[in-house]
Each structure stands twice: as C-alpha cells, then as structure tokens.
N, C-alpha and C positions, 0 to 999 in steps of 0.2 A: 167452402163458403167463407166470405171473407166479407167484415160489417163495418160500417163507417164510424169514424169515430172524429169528433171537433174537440179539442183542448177547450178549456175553461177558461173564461178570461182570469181567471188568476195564474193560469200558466200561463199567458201569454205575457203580463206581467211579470211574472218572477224568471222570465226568458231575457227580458228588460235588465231586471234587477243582478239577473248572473252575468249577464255582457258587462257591467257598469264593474263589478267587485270581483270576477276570477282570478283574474290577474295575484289580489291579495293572501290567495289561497294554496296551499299544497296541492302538487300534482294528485293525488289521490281522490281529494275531494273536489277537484275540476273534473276529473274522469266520472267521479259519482254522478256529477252535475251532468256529464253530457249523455252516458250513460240511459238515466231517465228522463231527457229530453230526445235521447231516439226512441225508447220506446215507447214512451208516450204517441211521440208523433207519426213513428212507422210500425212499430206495432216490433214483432219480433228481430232479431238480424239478419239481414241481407246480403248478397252475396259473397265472395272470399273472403279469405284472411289476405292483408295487404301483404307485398313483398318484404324478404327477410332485411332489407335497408332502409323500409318507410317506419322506422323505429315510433313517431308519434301516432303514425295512423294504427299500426298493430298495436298499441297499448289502448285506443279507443276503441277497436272494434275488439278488445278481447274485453273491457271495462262493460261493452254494450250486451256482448254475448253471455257476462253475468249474470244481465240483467232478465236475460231470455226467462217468455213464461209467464211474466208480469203483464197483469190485466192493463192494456192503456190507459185505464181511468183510474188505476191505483198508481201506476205510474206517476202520470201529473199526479195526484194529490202528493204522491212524495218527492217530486220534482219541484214543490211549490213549500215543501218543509225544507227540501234543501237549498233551497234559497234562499227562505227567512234566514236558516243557521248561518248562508255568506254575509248576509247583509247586515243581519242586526244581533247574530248567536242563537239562537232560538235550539233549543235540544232536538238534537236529532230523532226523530220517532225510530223506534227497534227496527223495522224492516231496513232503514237509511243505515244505522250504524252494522248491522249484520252486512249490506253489501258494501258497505266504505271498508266493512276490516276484509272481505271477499278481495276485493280490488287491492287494498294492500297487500295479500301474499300473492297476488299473480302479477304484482311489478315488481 
C-alpha cells in the first residue's frame, strides 16, 4: 500500500533556494541536499545502483540510499533545514548532521 504524499511549499522553496547556492558547497552536503530532495519527493530508493563508471550518479544514489526509511514528511522538513544552512548557515538539526557525517564516510 503506497500513500500520497505533496511537499510543503517551503520545500518547494528551499528546492529554489538549493539550485541558486549548491554550486557554493562541498560535495558532501550537495549529496545531503539531494539526498533529501529524493526522498522527500519519491519516497524511498529506486531502482539499481548506476554503473561502476557513472562515478557522480553512484555517489547520489548511495547518498539517497542513506537516507532510506526516512518518513517523506520528515524528509522535507530536513530538506528545508538543509537549505537554510546553504543559504544563510542556519545549524543543521541532529538528524541532517548524523546523515552529512553518514555520507561522508561512504565517499
């Protein structure tokens, strides 16, 4: 059984907000970013692991596969704190810093 789920307009916003400032950021915490903008918006991960020479797509889809398990609604919300912290620094809430340091030892 599978349930519907719409983003908040402040996720949809802070999706805004992360296209505008990634670029400014460590590969780490752009993977956090996208990360929680999949599962927000698809829910858990889907199909394979990309080929062993698509070297940026397997570090997102192993960044997303972290994130597996994460309710979509808490998702966006920490998908919408990882954004402030691109944009304007805003501390990262405990669950964002436990999967940024997550994603740091599996790159």
């Amino acid at each position: 059984m599978s349930y519907s789920y719409t983003p908040t307009p402040a996720f949809f916003a802070a999706a805004k907000a992360v296209e505008e400032v990634h670029a400014k950021h460590d590969q780490s915490l752009q993977l956090l970013a996208y990360a929680l903008y999949k599962q927000a918006k698809v829910g858990n991960v889907q199909g394979s692991q990309p080929g062993f020479f698509e070297l940026k797509a397997r570090k997102k889809f192993a960044a997303w596969t972290l994130a597996e398990g994460t309710a979509r609604e808490v998702a966006d919300a920490l998908y919408v704190n990882c954004s402030k912290h691109m944009e304007a620094g805003e501390a990262l809430h405990d669950e964002n810093r436990a999967l940024l340091a997550r994603i740091r030892e599996s790159t």
